[in-house]
C-alpha positions in Angstrom: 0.0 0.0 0.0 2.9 2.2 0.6 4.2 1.6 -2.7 1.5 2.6 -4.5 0.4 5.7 -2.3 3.9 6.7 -3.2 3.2 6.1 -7.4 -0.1 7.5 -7.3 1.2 10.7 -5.4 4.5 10.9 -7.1 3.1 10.4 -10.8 5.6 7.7 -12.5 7.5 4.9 -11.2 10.9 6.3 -11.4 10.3 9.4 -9.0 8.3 7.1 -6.8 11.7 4.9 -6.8 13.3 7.3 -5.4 11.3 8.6 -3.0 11.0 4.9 -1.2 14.7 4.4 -2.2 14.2 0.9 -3.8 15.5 -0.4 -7.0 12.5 0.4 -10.0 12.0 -3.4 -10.9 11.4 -4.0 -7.5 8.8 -1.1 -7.3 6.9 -1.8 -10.4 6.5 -6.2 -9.5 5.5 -5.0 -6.3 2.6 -3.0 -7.8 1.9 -5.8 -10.9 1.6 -8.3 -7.4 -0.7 -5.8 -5.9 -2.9 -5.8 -8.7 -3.0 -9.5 -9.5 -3.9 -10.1 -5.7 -6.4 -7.7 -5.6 -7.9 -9.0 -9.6 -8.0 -5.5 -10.5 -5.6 -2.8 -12.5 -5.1 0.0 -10.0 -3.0 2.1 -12.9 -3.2 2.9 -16.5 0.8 2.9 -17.7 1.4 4.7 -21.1 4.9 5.4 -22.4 4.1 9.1 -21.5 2.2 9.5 -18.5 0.9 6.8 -15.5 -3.3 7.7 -14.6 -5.2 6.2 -11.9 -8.1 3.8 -13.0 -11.2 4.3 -10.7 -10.6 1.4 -9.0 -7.1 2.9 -8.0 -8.3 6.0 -7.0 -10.9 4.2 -4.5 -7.8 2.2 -3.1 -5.9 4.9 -3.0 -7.9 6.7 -0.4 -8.8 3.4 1.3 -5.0 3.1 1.8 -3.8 6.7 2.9 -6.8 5.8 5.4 -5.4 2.6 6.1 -2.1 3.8 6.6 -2.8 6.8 9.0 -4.3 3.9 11.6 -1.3 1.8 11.1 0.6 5.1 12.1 -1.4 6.1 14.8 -1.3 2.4 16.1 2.4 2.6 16.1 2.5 5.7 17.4 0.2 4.5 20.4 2.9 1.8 21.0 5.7 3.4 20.7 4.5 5.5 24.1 3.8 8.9 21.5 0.2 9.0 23.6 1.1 8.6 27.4 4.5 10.6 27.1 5.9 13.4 24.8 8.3 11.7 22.0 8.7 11.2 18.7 9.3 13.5 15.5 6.9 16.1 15.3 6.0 17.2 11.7 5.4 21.1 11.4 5.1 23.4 8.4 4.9 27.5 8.2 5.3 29.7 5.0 8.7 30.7 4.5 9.1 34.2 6.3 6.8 33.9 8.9 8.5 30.5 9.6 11.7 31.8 9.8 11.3 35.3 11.8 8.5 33.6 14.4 8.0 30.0 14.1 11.5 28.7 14.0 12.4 30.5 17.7 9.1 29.2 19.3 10.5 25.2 17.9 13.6 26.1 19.4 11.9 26.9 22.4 10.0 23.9 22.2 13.2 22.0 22.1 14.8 23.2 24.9 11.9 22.2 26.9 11.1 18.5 25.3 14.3 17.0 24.9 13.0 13.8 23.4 10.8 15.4 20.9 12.6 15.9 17.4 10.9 18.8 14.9 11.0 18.8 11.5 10.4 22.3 10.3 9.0 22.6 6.5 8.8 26.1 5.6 7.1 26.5 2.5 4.8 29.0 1.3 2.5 26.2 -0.4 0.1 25.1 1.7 1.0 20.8 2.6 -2.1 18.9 2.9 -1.4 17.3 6.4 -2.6 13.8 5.8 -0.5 13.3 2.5 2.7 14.4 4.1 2.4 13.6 7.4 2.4 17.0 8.7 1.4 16.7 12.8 1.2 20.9 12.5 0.6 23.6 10.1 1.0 27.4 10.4 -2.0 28.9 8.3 -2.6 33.0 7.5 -6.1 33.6 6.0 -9.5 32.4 6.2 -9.6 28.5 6.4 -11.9 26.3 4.1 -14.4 23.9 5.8 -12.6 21.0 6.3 -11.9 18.4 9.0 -9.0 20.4 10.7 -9.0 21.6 14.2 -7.8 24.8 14.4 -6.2 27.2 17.1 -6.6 30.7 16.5 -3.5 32.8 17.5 -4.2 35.7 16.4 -4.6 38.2 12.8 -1.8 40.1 10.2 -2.8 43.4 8.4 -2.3 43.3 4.7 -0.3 46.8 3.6 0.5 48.5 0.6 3.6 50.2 0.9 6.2 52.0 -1.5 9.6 53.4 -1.4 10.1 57.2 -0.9 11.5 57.4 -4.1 8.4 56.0 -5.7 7.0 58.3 -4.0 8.6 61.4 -4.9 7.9 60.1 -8.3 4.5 59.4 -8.4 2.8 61.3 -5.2 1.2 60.1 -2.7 -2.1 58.2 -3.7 -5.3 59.1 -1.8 -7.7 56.3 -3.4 -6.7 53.0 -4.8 -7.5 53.8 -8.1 -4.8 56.5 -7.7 -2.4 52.9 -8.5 -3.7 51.8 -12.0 -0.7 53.1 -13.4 1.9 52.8 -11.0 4.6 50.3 -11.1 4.1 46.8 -8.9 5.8 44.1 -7.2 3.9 41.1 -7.1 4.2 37.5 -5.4 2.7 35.8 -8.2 4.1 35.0 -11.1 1.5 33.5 -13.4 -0.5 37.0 -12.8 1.4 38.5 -15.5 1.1 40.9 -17.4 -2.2 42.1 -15.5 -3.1 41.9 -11.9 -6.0 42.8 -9.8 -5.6 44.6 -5.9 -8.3 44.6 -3.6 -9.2 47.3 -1.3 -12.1 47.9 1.4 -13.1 51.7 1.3 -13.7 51.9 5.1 -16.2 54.6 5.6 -18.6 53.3 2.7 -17.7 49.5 3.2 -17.4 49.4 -0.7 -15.0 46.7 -2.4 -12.5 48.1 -5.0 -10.7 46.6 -7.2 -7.6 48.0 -9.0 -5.9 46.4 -12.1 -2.5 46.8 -11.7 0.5 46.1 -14.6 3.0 44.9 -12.5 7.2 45.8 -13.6 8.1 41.9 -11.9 6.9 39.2 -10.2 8.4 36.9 -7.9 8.4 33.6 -6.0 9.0 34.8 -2.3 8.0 37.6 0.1 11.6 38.5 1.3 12.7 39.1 -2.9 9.4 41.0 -3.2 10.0 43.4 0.1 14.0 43.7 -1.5 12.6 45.3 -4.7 10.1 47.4 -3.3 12.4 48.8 -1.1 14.8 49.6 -4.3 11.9 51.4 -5.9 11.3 48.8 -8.4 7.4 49.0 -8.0 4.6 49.4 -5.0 3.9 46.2 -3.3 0.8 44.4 -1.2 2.5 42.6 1.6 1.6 41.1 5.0 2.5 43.9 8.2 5.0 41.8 9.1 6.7 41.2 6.1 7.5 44.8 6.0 8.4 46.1 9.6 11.7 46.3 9.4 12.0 47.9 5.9 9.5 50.5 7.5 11.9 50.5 10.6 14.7 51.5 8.1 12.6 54.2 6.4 12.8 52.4 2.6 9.2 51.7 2.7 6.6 53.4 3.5 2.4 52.4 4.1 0.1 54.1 1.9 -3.7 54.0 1.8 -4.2 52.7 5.1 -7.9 53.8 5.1 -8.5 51.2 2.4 -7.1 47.9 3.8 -8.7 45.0 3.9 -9.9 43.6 7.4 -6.6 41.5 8.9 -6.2 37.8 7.8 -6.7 35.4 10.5 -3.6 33.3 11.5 -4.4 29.7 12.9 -2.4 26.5 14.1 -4.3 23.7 12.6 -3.8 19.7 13.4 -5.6 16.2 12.1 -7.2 14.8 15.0 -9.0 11.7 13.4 -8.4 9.9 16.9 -6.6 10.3 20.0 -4.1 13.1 20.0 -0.2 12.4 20.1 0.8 14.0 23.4 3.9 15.7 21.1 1.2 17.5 19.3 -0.6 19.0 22.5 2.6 20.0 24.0 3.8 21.5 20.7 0.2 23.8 21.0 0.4 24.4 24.4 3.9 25.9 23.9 3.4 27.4 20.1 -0.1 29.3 20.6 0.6 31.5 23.4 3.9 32.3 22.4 2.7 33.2 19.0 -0.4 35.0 20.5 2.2 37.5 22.0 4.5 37.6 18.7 1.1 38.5 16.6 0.2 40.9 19.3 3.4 42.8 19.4 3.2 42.9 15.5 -1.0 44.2 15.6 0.1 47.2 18.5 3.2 48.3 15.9 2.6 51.8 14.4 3.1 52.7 10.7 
């Protein structure tokens, strides 16, 4: 079943191979047993490209299932539910993981010494259940789902610009002042045309400005570098932008017309019983990030 959790998710044999760090012929009889015990063809193998028959997508979710109790089992008996042990699985988007998750796991450490973290800082969000993840950092509004979540607290969305942009292009007083500024953006497949979203405060009317952004990036810290060079205005998170503003190479602008702050949440599987790793990892992580997204929240422009 691991095997072929592992092809389904990975998309070919070879990659899969890797992944489980077996040799490919032993990988792909593995699977051809699978099949011929179950009496059914779980994929559909073409020179080009390896689908899921519906057969294999209904045992593929029977087995990630089947798998997560075999974990928890394990777990149970390894002592992970009547003491604090283990590896401990979290994940956090890149900046905010490194300026204020990664001291609260160190912290964490210190006071768990048989507790091992695995930090994964990536500003994708990991579904939990496909890779293992015991913990997640998440900033915005969370879909309905099964996840338990613990609210620590919110982050302010800012639009800010250099003072040279500034001096260049005066200082907007409405968002549609921005159509034809230059931007910074985080995503690159909006090019060449990009849409901002403001909330006029008084009126409580949405508006949208199209923006033609002069580059687009991958990461929060390369977008906050060129803003700060004059490059283009940006949309960031508060945090994101503190110390730039600290330093006096950014600046907020239309702070009448932000959006209401983004929720910030730790959220957890809890299909059973609760590791005790995972409850002292919250216990530890949620106040201490309370405080950090409080400190941030009372910070003046």
């Amino acid at each position: 079943m691991t095997m072929f959790v592992q092809v389904a998710e990975q998309g070919s044999f070879s990659a899969a191979a890797r992944v489980l760090n077996v040799p490919l012929p032993t990988l792909s009889r593995k699977i051809s047993e699978l099949e011929t015990l179950l009496g059914a063809r779980l994929l559909t193998r073409t020179t080009r490209k390896l689908t899921l028959t519906s057969t294999g997508e209904a045992y593929l979710s029977a087995s990630r299932r089947i798998l997560e109790q075999v974990s928890e089992a394990e777990r149970e008996a390894a002592g992970e539910f009547s003491c604090p042990k283990g590896e401990l699985i979290v994940t956090a988007p890149i900046m905010f993981g490194r300026m204020h998750v990664l001291p609260v796991v160190a912290e964490f450490l210190a006071a768990f010494p048989d507790i091992n973290v695995r930090l994964v800082l990536s500003d994708n969000n990991l579904d939990l259940i496909d890779k293992n993840v015991d913990v997640a950092l998440r900033i915005g509004n969370l879909p309905d789902s099964s996840m338990i979540a613990t609210r620590a607290g919110v982050l302010r969305r800012v639009t800010c610009a250099s003072p040279a942009l500034l001096d260049a292009f005066g200082t907007p007083r409405h968002p549609k002042d921005l159509h034809h500024w230059p931007a910074v953006i985080l995503n690159v497949a909006a090019m060449p045309e990009f849409s901002w979203r403001f909330c006029d405060r008084g009126s409580r009317a949405v508006i949208d400005t199209v923006m033609v952004p002069r580059l687009a990036v991958t990461t929060s810290e390369s977008a906050v570098l060129a803003a700060e060079q004059g490059v283009g205005v940006i949309r960031a998170l508060h945090y994101q932008v503190m110390d730039a503003l600290d330093r006096g190479t950014l600046r907020v602008m239309l702070r009448d017309y932000e959006e209401s702050p983004l929720p910030v949440h730790l959220v957890h599987m809890s299909p059973g019983q609760m590791a005790l790793k995972v409850r002292c990892f919250l216990d530890v992580a949620a106040p201490a990030l309370r405080e950090r997204l409080a400190g941030i929240a009372a910070r003046d422009d």
